[in-house]
C-alpha positions in Angstrom: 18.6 40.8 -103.6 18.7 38.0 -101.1 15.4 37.4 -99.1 16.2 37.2 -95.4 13.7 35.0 -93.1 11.9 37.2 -90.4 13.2 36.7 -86.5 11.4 34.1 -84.9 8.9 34.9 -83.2 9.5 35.7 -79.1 8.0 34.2 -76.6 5.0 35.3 -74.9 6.2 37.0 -71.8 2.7 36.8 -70.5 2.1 33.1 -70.9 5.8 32.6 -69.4 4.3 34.0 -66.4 1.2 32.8 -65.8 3.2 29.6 -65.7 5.7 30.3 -63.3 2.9 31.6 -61.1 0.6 28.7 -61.3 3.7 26.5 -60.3 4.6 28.5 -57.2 0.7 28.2 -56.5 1.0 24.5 -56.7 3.8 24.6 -54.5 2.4 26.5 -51.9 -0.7 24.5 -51.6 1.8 21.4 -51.0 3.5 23.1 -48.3 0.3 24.2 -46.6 -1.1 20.6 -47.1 2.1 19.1 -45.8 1.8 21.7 -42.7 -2.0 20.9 -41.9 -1.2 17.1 -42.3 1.3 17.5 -39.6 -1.1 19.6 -37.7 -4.2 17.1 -37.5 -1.7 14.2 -36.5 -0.3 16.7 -33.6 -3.5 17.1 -32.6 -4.4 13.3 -32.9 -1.6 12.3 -30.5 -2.6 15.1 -28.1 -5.9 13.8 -27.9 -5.1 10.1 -27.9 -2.5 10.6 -25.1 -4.7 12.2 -23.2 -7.8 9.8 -23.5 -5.0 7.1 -22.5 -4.3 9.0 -19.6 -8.3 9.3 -18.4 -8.4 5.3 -19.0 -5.7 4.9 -16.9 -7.4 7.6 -13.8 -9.9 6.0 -14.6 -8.4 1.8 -13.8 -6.7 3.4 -10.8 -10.1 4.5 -9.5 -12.1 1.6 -10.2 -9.2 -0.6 -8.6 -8.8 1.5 -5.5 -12.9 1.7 -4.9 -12.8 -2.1 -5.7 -9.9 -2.6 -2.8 -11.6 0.0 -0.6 -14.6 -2.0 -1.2 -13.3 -5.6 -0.4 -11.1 -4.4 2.4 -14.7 -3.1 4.1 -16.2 -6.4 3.5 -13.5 -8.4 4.8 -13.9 -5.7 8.5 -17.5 -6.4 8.2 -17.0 -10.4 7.8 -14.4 -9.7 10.9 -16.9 -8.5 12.6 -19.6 -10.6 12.2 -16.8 -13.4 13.2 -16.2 -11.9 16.5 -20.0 -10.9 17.7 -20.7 -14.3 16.7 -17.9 -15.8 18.5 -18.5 -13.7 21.5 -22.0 -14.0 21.8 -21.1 -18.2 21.5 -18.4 -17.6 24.4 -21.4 -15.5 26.5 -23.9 -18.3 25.7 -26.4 -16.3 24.3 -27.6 -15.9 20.4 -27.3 -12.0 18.5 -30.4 -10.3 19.1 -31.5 -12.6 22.4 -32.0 -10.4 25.1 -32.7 -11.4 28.5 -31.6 -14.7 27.8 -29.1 -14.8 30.3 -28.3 -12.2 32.9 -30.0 -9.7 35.2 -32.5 -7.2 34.8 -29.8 -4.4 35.0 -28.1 -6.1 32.0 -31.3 -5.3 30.3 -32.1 -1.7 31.4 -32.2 1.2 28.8 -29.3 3.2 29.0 -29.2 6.5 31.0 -30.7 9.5 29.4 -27.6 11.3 28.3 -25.4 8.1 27.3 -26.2 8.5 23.7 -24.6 12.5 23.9 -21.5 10.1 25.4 -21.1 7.6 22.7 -21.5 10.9 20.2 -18.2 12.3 22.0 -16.5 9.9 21.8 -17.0 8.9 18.1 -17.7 13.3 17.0 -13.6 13.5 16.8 -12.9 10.3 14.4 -15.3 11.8 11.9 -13.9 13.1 8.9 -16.3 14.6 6.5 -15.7 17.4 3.8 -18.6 17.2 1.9 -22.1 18.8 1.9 -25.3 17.4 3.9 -28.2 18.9 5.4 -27.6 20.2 8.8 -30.5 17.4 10.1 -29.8 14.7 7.7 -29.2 12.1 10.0 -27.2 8.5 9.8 -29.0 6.1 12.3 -26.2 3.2 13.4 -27.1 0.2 15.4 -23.7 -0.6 17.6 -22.9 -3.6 19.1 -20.0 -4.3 21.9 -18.8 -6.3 24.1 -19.2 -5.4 27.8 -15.8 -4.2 28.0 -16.9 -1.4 25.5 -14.9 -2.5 22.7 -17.2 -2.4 19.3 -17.5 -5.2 17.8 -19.9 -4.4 15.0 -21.8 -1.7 13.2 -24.6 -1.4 11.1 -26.5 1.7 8.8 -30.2 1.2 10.0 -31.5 4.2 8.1 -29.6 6.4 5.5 -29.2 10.3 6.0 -29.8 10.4 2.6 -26.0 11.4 2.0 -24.0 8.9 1.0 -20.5 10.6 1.9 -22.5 11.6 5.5 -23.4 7.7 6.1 -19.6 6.2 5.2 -17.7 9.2 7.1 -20.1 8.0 10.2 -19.3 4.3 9.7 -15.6 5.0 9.7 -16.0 7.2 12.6 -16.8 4.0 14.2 -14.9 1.8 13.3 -12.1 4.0 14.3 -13.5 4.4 18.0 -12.2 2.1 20.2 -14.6 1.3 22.6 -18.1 2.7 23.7 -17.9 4.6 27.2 -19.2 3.0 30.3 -22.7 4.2 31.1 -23.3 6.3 34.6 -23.8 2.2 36.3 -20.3 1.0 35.6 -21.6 -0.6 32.5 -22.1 -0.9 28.3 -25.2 -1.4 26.3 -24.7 -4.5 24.1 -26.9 -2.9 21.4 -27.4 0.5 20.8 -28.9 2.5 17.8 -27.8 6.4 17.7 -27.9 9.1 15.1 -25.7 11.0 14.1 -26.3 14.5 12.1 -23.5 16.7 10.8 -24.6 19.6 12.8 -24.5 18.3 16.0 
């Protein structure tokens, strides 16, 4: 009787499986890395455009404050220019008083002049911010006996920076000074102004 070689054996379904599991494993964790990967560089170029565009706010800024800044300086050196100039034309010196001219030249100005050269600069100020209501921004103004101003100074701070520069530009947007009850206008004159008033 012929001997007859036993069926090889089958394969193990079990190991079969394990196999085909660990490779769908593996391929899942590529996929998720692959995803996550493309995540984190999203994210990067989010965060790198938007630091771009805070440098750039933040050159516009400092350029515009550094043009605001020179463009002050260069209305301060105009006015140093013409006090100078018309003091030179008046033959008298900055400052000199009684030099040339009459006593009424020299007299203080009338009690309520000051509440006049406050109306008529009040209207040009243009302040949004916050300051104590009696935080006040003392201004020495000079002009030229027509009225016209022809220079400003802070003398004392309120204390508020935002208070002291709206005052300034007040100023410097008035004009001329009014004429005092005599016909006539103080060459120098310190006032305060306080955002309540």
């Amino acid at each position: 009787m012929a001997r007859t070689e036993p069926p090889p054996p089958a394969p193990d379904i079990t190991v079969e499986r394990e196999r085909e599991r660990k490779k769908a494993e593996a391929e899942r964790k590529k996929v998720e890395a692959e995803a996550d990967r493309k995540k984190a560089e999203a994210t990067r170029k989010i965060e790198d455009d938007r630091k771009k565009r805070e440098q750039l706010l933040a050159q516009k800024e400092a350029a515009q404050k550094a043009e605001e800044q020179a463009a002050d300086e260069r209305l301060a050196r105009q006015r140093e220019e013409n006090l100078r100039r018309m003091m030179g034309q008046a033959g008298a010196t900055p400052g000199a008083t009684g030099s040339t001219g009459s006593a009424a030249q020299n007299a203080a100005p009338s009690a309520n002049y000051a509440g006049r050269v406050k109306a008529a600069v009040r209207p040009n100020i243009v302040f949004t911010g916050m300051a104590e209501f009696n935080a006040a921004a003392e201004v020495e103004v000079s002009s030229a006996p027509g009225g016209s101003i022809i220079a400003r100074r802070l003398i004392k701070s309120s204390g508020y920076k935002d208070w002291d520069e709206a005052v300034l530009r007040a100023i410097d947007k008035t004009r001329a000074l009014p004429r005092d009850n005599d016909g006539r206008v103080p060459a120098t004159l310190i006032i305060a102004f306080r955002p309540n008033e």
